[in-house]
C-alpha positions in Angstrom: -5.1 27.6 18.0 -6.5 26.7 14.3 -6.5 23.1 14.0 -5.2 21.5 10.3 -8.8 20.8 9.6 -9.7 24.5 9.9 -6.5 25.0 8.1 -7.6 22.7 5.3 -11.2 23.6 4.9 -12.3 25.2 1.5 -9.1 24.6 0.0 -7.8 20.9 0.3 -10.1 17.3 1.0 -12.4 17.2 -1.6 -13.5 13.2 -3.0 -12.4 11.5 -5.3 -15.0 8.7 -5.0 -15.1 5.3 -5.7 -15.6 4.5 -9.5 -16.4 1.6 -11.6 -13.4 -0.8 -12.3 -11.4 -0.9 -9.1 -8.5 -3.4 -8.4 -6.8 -4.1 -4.9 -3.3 -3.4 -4.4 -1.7 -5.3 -1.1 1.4 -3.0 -0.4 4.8 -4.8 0.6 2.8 -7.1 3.2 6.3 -9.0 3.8 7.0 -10.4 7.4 9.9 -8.1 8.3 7.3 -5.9 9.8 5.5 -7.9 11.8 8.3 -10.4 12.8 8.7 -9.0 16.4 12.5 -7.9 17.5 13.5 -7.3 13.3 14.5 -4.0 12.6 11.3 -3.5 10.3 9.4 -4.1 12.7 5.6 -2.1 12.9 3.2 -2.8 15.8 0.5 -1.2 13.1 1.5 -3.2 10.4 0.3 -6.4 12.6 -2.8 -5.0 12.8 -3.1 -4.1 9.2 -2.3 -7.8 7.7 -5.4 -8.8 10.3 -7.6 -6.3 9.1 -6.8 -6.6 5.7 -7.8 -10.5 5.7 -11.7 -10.2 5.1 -11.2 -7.3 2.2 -9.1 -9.6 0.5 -11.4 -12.4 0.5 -14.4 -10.3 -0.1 -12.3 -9.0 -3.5 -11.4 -12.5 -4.5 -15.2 -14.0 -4.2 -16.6 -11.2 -6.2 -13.6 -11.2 -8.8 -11.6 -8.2 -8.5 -8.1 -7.9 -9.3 -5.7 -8.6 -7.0 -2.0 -7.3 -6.9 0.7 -7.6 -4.4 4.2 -6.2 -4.3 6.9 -7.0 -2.6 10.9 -6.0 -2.2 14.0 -7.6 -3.5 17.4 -6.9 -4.1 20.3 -8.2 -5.4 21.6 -9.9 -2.4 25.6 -9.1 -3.3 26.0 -5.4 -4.3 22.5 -3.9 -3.9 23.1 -1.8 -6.5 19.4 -1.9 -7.5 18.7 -0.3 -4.5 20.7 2.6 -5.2 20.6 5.8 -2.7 17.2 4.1 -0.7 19.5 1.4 0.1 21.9 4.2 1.0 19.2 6.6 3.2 17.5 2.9 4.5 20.2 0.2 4.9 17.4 -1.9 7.1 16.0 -2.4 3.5 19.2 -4.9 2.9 16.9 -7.8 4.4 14.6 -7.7 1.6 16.4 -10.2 -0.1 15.7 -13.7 -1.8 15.9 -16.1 1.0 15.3 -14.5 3.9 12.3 -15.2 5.7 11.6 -11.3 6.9 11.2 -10.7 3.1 8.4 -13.4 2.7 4.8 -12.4 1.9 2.8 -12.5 5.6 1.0 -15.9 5.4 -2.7 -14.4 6.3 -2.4 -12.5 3.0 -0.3 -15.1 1.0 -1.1 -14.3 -2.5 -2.8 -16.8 -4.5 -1.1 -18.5 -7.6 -3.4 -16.5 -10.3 -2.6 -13.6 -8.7 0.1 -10.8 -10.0 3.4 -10.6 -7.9 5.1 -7.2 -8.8 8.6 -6.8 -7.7 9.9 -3.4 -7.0 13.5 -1.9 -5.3 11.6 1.9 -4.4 8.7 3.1 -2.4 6.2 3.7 -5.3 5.0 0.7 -6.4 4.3 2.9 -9.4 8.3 3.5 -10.2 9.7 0.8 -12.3 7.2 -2.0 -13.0 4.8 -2.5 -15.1 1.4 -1.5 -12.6 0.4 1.2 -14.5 0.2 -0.5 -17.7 -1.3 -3.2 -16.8 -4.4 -1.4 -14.5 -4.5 0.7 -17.9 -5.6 -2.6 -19.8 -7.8 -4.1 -17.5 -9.9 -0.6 -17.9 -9.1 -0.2 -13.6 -10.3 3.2 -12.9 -10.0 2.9 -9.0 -7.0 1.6 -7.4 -7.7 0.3 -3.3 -4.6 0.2 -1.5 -3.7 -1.8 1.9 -0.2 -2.7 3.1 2.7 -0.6 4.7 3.9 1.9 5.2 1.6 4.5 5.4 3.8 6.7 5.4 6.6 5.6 2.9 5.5 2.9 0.1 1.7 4.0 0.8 1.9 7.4 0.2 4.5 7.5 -2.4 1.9 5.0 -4.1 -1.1 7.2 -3.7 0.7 10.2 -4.9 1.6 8.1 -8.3 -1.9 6.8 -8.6 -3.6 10.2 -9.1 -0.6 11.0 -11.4 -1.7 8.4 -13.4 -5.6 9.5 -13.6 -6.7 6.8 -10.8 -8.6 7.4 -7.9 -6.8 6.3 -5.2 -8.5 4.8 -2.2 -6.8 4.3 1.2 -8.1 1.6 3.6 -7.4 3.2 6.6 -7.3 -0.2 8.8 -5.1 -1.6 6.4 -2.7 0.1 6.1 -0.1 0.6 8.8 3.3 2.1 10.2 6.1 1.9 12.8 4.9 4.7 14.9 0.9 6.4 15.3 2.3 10.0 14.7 3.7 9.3 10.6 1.0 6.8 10.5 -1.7 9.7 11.0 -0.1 12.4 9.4 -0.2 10.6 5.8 -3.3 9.3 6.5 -4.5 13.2 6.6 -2.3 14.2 3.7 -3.2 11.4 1.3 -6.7 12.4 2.1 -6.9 15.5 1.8 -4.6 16.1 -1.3 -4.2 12.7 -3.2 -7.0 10.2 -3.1 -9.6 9.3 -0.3 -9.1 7.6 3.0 -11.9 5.3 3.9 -12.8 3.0 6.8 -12.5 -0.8 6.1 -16.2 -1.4 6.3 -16.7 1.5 3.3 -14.4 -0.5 1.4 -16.1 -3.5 1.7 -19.8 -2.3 1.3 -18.5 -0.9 -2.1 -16.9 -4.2 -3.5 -20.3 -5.5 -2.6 -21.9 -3.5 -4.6 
């Protein structure tokens, strides 16, 4: 049987590389998935927030931007979450408030760094990322956070729409089940940005 990386070979996973401006992007690291027993729940989420705690600090010491983005809704109507609410009721939790929508403590972000809000998966689609990565010159976006296969993906598949290269930390990032998990890890590599091991990450922000 022809495995997918036969399959792929020749025609999809070419590099995108690392390039000269990058800025880290902490995906939705919110505590309604890794609060044990909530319906968010994500055993690989937990291990993402503790691998994700020395790139962090190796991109604050050396001054690279940080962003995180979170999830909230209007706790009455959700009418801002419009059909996702619909498809993913669990999402109703992300509200104001409610301490499975908090940021996960070991990534807390700091006071001087950007908190961007968003109701869909991309964290692309209605905020004001791409604009402001287009002013600070960012030509290489790293991305951490969950999940890998919803708000990951659907942000690496924005990111090369708008000309960045996208770079996937693949301890970082995380999801409810292995299977999804791997799958986009193997799609977003081969056909959007590059997936990359923790330590490649972090040798590059050294450098």
């Amino acid at each position: 049987m022809t495995t997918a990386e036969d399959n792929y070979a020749g025609v999809w996973g070419n590099r995108v590389g690392f390039g000269q401006r990058p800025a880290l992007l902490l995906i939705d690291f919110m505590q309604g998935y890794t609060t044990e027993g909530a319906p968010l729940y994500a055993p690989g989420v937990v291990e993402a927030v503790a691998h994700s705690v020395e790139l962090l600090a190796v991109a604050r010491a050396k001054g690279i931007p940080v962003i995180h983005t979170n999830i909230r809704y209007h706790p009455g109507h959700f009418a801002d979450g419009g059909m996702w609410v619909k498809k993913a009721p669990v999402m109703k939790d992300m509200v104001e408030g409610n301490p499975l929508a908090a940021f996960c403590p070991e990534v807390l972000p700091l006071p001087s760094e950007v908190v961007l809000t968003k109701q869909y998966a991309s964290a692309f689609f209605g905020t004001s990322l791409a604009p402001m990565l287009q002013a600070l010159g960012i030509d290489t976006l790293i991305m951490a956070g969950c999940s890998t296969s919803g708000c990951v993906r659907a942000t690496a598949v924005d990111a090369v729409q708008h000309g960045l290269r996208g770079i996937v930390v693949r301890e970082c990032v995380g999801d409810r089940h292995q299977a999804p998990h791997e799958a986009n890890l193997f799609d977003i590599d081969n056909k959007y940005g590059d997936v990359v091991t923790r330590a490649e990450a972090i040798e590059y922000l050294h450098r």
